[in-house]
C-alpha positions as CSV (number, residue, x, y, z in Angstrom):
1,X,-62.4,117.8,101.5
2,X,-59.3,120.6,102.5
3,X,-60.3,122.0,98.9
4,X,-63.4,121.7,98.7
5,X,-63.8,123.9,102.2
6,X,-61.1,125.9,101.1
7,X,-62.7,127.3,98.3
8,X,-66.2,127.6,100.3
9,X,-64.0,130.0,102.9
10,X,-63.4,132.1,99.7
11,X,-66.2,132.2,97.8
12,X,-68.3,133.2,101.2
13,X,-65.6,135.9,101.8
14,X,-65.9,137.1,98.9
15,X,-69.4,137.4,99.3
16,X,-68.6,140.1,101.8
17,X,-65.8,141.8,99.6
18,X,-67.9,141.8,96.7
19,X,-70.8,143.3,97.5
20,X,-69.3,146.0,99.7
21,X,-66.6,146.9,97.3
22,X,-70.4,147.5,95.0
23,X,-71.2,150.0,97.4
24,X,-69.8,153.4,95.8
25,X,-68.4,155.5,98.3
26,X,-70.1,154.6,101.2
27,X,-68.9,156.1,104.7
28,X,-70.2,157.3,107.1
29,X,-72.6,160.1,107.9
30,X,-70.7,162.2,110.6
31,X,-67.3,163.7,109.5
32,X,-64.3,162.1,110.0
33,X,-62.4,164.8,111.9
34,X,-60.8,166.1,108.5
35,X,-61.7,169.8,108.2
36,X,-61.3,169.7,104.3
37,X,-60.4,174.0,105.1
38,X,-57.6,173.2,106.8
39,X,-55.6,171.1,103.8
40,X,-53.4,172.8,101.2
41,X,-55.1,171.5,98.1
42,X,-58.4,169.9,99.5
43,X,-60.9,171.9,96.5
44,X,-58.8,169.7,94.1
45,X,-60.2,166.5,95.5
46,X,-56.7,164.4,94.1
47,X,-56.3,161.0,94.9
48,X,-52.8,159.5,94.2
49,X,-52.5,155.4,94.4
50,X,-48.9,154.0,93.3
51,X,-49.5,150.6,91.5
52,X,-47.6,148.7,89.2
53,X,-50.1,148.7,86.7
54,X,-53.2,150.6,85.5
55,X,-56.7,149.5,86.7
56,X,-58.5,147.7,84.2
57,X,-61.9,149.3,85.2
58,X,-63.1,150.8,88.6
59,X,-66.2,148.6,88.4
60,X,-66.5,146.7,91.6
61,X,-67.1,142.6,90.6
62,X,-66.1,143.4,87.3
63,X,-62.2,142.8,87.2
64,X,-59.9,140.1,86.4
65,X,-56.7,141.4,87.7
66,X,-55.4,141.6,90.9
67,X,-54.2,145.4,90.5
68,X,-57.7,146.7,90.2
69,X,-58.8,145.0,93.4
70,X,-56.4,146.6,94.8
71,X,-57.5,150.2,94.0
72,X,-61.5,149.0,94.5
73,X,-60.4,148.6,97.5
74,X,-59.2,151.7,98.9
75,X,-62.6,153.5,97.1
76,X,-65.4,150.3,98.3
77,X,-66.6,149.9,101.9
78,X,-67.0,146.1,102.7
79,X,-69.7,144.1,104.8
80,X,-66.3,142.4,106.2
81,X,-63.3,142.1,106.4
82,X,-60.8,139.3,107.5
83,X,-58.6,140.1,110.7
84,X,-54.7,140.4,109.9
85,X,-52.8,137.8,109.4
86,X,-56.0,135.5,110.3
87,X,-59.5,134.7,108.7
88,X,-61.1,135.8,111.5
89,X,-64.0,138.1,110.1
90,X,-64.9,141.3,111.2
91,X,-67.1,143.9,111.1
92,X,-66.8,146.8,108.9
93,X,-70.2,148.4,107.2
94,X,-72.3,145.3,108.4
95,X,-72.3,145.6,112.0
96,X,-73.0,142.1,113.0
97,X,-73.6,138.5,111.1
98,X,-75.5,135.1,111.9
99,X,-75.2,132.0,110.0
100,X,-78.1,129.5,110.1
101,X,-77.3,125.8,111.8
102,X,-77.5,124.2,108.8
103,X,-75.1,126.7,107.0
104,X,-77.0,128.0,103.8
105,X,-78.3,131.1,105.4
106,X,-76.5,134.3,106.2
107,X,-77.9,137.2,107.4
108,X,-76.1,140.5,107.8
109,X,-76.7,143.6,110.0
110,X,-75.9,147.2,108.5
111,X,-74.3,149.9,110.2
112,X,-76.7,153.0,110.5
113,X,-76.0,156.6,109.8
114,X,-74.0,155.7,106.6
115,X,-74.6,157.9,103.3
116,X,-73.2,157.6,99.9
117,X,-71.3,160.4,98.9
118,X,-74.3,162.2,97.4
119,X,-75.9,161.3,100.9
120,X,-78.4,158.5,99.8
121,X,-78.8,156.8,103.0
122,X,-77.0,153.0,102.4
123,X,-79.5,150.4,103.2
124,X,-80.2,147.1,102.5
125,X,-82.2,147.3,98.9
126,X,-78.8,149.3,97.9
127,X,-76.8,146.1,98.8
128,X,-79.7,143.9,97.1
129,X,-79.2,146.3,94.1
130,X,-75.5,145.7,94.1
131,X,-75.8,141.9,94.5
132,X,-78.4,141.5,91.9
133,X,-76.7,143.4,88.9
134,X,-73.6,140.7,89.4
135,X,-75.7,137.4,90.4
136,X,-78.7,138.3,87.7
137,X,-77.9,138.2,84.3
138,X,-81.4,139.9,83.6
139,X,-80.5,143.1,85.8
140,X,-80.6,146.2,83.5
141,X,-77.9,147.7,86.0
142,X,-75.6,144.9,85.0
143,X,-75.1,146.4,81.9
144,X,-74.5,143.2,80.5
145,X,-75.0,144.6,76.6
146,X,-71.9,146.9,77.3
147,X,-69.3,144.3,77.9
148,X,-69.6,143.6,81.5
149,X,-69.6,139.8,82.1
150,X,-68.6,139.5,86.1
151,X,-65.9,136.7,85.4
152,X,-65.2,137.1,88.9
153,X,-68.4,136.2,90.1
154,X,-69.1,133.2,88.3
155,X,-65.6,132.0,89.2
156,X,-65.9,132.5,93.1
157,X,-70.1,131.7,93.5
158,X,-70.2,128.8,90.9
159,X,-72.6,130.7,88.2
160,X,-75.4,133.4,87.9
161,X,-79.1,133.9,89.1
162,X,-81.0,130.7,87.6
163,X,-78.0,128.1,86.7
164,X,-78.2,125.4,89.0
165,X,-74.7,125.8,89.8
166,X,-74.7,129.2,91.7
167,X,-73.7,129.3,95.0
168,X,-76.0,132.0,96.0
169,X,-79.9,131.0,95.1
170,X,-82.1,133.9,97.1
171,X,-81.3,137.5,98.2
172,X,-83.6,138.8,100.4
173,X,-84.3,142.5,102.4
174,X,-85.4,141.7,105.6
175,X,-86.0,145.7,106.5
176,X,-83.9,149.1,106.0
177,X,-80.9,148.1,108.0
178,X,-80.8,143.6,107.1
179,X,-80.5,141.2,104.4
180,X,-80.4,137.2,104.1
181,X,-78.1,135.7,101.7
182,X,-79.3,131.6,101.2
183,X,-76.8,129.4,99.6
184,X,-77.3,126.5,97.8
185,X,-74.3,124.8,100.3
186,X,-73.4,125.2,103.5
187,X,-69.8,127.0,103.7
188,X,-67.3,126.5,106.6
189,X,-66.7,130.3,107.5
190,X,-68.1,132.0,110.6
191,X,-69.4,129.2,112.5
């Protein structure tokens, strides 16, 4: 039962990671008190990130290695995050979160006044987006045909969109700013 729950707790943290690390450059609409003027070197836009090894790809859910999580995750915004040293969740771009009393439903507030970089609003169709080009084997955004195979996906939610297998079985947009994950199982995290 301990591993069983224990790789529940994952999987439905990742659920969090992995669609928020899909969500390309996400951050907030209001600046963050950086005045890019004031920076020797700012108009270069350089970002230097000491690893031990090279990322494999910078595609979000599409990685193997623990390296390239790493650096996804300094460029990704998350629904959630776990607190320090705990597995306490909290919030990050999803504001607030309710699980259903029976466990297989988990539906997730957004944070407003958030914009990709190229300030497209971030809503919930652009997590749904995200979600469906891992989960859906049919997405045309999964690019599928090009090599990408979401290993990591399969590994932590069971299988893909239509195997009986998968963890996740509907995604759902409730309106601009919510969206419903329904799992096949109930998972022990956030109760």
């Amino acid at each position: 039962m301990t591993w069983r729950w224990n790789r529940w707790h994952a999987a439905l943290w990742a659920i969090a990671t992995l669609i928020t690390i899909g969500l390309t450059n996400c951050t907030p609409s209001q600046t963050l008190g950086r005045d890019p003027a004031a920076s020797p070197g700012a108009a270069e836009q350089i970002v230097v990130f000491g690893s031990v090894s090279d990322p494999t790809n910078l595609e979000p859910g599409n990685y193997e290695d623990l390296y390239t999580g790493y650096v996804t995750r300094q460029l990704y915004d998350q629904l959630l995050d776990a607190e320090p040293g705990t597995t306490n969740l909290v919030p990050l771009i999803a504001t607030e979160w309710a699980v259903s009393q029976d466990g297989l439903t988990w539906t997730f507030t957004l944070r407003e006044g958030v914009t990709f970089h190229d300030g497209t609003p971030f809503n919930a169709e652009a997590v749904r987006v995200n979600v469906e080009r891992w989960w859906n084997p049919a997405s045309p955004l999964g690019f599928r045909d090009a090599g990408k195979n979401y290993v990591i996906w399969k590994a932590l939610f069971n299988g893909f969109k239509g195997e009986d297998e998968s963890l996740l079985q509907a995604l759902t947009v409730v309106d601009d700013r919510t969206i419903q994950f329904v799992l096949k199982e109930p998972a022990g995290l956030g109760r």
